[in-house]
Every structure is written in structure tokens, then in C-alpha cells.
C-alpha distance (Angstrom), angle and dihedral (degrees) to the residues before:
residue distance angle dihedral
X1 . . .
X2 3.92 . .
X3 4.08 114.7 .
X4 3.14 83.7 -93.3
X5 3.28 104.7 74.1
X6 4.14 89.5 -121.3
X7 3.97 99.9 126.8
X8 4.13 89.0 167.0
X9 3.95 140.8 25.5
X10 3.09 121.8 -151.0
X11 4.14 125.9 -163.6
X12 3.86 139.4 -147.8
X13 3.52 113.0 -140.1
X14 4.03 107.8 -152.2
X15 3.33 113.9 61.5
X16 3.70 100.2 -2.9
X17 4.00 108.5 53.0
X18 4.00 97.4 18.7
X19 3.82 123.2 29.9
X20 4.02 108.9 -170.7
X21 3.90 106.2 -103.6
X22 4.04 92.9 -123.3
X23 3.77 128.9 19.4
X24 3.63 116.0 -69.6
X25 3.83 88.4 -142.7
X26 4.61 84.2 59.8
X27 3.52 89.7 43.4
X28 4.01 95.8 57.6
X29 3.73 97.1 41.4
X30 3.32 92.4 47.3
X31 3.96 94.9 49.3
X32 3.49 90.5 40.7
X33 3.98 94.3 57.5
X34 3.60 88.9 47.6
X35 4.10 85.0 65.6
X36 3.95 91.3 47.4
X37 3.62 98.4 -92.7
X38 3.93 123.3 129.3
X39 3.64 112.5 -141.9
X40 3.48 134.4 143.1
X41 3.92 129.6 -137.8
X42 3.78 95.9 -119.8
X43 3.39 92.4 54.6
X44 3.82 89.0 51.5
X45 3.38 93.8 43.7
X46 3.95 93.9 57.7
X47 3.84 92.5 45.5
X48 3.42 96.0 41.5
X49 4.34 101.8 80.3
X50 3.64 87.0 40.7
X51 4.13 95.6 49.4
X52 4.10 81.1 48.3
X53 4.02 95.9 53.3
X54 3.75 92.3 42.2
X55 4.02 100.3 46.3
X56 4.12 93.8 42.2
X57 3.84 94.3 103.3
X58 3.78 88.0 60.7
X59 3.60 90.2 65.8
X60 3.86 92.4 62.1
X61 3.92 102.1 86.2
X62 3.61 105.9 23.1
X63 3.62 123.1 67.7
X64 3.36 110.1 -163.4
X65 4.06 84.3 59.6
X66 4.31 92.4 -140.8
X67 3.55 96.3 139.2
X68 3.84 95.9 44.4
X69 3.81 81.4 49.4
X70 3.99 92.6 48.0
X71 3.78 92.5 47.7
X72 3.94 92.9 46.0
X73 4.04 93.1 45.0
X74 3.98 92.5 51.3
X75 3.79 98.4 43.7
X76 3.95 85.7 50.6
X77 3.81 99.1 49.9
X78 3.54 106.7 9.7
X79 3.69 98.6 -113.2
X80 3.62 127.2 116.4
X81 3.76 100.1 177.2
X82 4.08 108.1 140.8
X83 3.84 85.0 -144.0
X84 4.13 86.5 64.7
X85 3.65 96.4 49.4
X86 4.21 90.7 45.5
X87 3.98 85.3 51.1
X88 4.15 90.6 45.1
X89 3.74 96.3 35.7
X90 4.38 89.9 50.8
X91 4.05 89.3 44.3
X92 4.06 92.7 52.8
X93 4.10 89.6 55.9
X94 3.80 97.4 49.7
X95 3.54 113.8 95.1
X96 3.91 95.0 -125.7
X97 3.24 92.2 61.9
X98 3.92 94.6 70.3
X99 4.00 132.7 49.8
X100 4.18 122.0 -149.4
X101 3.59 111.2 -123.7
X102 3.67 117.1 -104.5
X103 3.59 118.6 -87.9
X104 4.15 91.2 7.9
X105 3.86 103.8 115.9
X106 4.26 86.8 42.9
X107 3.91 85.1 56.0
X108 3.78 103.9 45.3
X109 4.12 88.3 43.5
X110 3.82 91.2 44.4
X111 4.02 86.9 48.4
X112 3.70 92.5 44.7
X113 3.74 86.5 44.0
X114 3.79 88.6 58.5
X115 3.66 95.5 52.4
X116 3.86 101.3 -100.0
X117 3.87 124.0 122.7
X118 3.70 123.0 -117.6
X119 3.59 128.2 -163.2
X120 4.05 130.7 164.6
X121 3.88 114.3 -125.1
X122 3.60 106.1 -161.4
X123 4.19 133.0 177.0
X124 4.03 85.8 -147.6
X125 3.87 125.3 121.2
X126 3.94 131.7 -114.2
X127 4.04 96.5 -62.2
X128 4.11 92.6 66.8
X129 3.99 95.1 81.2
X130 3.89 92.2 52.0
X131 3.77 91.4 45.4
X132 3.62 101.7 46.8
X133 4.01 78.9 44.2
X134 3.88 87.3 56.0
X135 4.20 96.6 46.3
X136 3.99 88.3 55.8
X137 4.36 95.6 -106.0
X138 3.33 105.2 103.0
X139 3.54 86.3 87.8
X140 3.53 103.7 43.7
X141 3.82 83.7 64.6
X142 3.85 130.2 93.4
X143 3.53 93.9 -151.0
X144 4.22 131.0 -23.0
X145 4.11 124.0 -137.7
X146 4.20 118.9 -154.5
X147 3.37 111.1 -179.2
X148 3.76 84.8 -142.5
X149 3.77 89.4 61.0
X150 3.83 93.1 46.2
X151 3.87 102.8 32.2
X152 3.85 93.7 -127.4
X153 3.44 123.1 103.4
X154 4.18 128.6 -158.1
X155 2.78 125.8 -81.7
X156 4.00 84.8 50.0
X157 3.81 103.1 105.5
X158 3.73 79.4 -151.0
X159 4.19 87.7 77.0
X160 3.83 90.5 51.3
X161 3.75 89.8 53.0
X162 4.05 87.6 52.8
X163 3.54 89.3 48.2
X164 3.98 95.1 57.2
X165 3.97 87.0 41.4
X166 4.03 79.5 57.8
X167 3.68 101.5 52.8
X168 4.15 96.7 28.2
X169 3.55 100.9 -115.5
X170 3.37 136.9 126.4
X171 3.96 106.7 -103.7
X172 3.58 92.1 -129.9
X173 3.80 84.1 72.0
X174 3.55 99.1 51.3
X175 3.95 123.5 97.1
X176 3.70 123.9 -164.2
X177 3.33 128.1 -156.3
X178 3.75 122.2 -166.7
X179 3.83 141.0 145.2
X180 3.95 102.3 -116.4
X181 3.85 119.6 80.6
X182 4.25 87.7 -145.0
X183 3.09 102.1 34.9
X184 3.42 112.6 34.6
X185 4.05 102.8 20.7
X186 3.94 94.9 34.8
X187 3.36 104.2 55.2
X188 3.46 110.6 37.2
X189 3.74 81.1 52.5
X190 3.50 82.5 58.2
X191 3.53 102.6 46.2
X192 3.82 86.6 55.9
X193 4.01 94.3 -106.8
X194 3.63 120.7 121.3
X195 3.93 120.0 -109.1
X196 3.53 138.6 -169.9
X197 3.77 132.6 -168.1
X198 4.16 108.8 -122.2
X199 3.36 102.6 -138.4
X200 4.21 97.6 45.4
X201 4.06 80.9 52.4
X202 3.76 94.1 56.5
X203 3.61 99.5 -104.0
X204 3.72 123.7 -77.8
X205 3.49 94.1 -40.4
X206 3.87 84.2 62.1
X207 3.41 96.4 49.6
X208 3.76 87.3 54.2
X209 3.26 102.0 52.8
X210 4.02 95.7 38.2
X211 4.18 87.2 52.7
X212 3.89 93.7 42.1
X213 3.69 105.9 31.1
């Protein structure tokens, strides 16, 4: 355990760890003309939060997350063609699809480095293990959570109690950072973990310095 008292980090995927390479709002449109449908990317962009919110209780018995998917791809561009959500659903597991977040991989091998576990705890469906497996971090990690592997989703305190099962430690001694203030922020807070929000730490480079001193 660090001075700190941080013994494990723990990582949100979306939005903290992997940022999609281009706008999700360019991606749809784009897809979505390719399938005969006119949509533009502002549009999607301003349906798009509000198709997420309303379809998450789809996500809650199925795994693989395709018909919270189909639900949040034909509220945002008005196209519910199965061939559309196939061709959106195959471009979100490739590994081009998705950038690491600066300073990430230097943080979780400094961490490691220092003797503390680090794990990514993600709300994300079946295709996050094979991508992270694809951008070279699966195995910089001590151990990796999916909600859709576990069948509890953040911000369950429940999942931050799995996570400190994962690494060993005592979840008293885990810190989370993440990127949403519910989520992320909220329950880990719950659970009894620490948490930080990336971005009001300075980024990874903050969270390095903060955990390391």
C-alpha cells in the first residue's frame, strides 16, 4: 500500500480509459447514410444522451447489450434497420475505432510498478475484454470488471465490492476514478472506496502523481 493509503486503482472504461477515435455523432450519420437514411450529426448528437438514458434498462438482462444498442442507434438517427446496428455494433469492437487516453498506460505501469493493483471497472457489454485485448491493456491489468460479465452495473456498490474481491484488497483502499458524477463518483463513494473524477485530477498524469506523490 502507497502512503496514501490507496492499495488499488480502479478505472472506468468510456470516457476515461478509451475516448472513441471520431465523434460518435459522425460515425452514426455517416453509417446511417450508407443504409439510405439522411441524417445529420447534430441531430445525432442531440438525441444521442437522451436515447442512452432512456434505453439503459435494456441493458440489464442481456449481455451482449444489442438491443440497448438497437434502441439507442434508431432513436439517434431515425433508422432501425438491423443491417445499421450489425455495421455500428462490429465498428465499436475494432480497435481503431477507440483512442487510449493520454498518459493512461504510463499510470497503470507506474502503479503496478509501485506495487499496487490495477484493474478497469467498466458498465460495457461482452465486446470490452476482446477490445482492451486488441489495444495491448488487457495485460497491463491485475484483473478487469464488465458489468455484463458480473451482472451488476455502477453505480451498484455491490460492483466495487467485486472489484476489491478481484485485486485482494480491502475496498476501503481502493480509489476509482471515472468520468461520470453517478456512476463513477457516487457509487464507489458508496461502496466505501475512494473516487476521483479524471479530468478535476488533471488527467492521468494527475492521478499519478496524486497516488504516488
Amino acid at each position: 500500500m502507497n502512503a496514501g493509503g490507496v492499495a488499488a486503482l480502479t478505472i472506468d472504461a468510456a470516457g476515461t480509459l478509451l475516448r472513441p477515435a471520431e465523434a460518435v455523432a459522425e460515425v452514426y450519420a455517416r453509417a446511417t447514410r450508407t443504409h439510405g437514411v439522411s441524417v445529420d450529426a447534430a441531430t445525432v448528437a442531440r438525441r444521442f444522451g437522451p436515447a442512452m438514458r432512456a434505453a439503459r434498462p435494456r441493458r440489464r438482462y442481456d449481455p451482449t447489450w444489442r438491443d440497448f444498442w438497437a434502441d439507442v442507434i434508431a432513436a439517434s438517427t431515425g433508422c432501425s434497420m438491423p443491417a445499421l446496428l450489425d455495421d455500428l455494433y462490429a465498428h465499436y469492437a475494432r480497435a481503431s475505432a477507440w483512442s487510449i487516453a493520454a498518459g493512461a498506460v504510463a499510470c497503470i505501469d507506474a502503479l503496478r510498478g509501485a506495487g499496487l493493483r490495477v484493474a478497469v471497472l467498466s458498465n460495457w457489454d461482452l465486446r470490452l475484454r476482446p477490445l482492451l485485448g486488441a489495444l495491448g491493456l488487457l495485460d497491463r491489468l491485475d484483473a478487469l470488471v464488465v458489468s455484463s460479465e458480473c451482472g451488476l452495473e455502477k453505480p451498484d456498490p455491490r460492483i466495487f465490492h467485486h472489484a476489491a474481491r478481484e485485486l485482494g484488497v480491502d475496498v476501503a483502499s481502493l480509489l476509482h476514478v471515472g468520468d461520470d458524477d453517478g456512476d463513477d463518483l457516487v457509487g464507489a463513494r458508496e461502496a466505501g472506496a475512494r473516487a476521483w473524477q479524471i479530468d478535476a485530477v488533471g488527467g492521468f498524469a494527475g492521478v499519478t502523481a496524486r497516488v504516488l506523490g
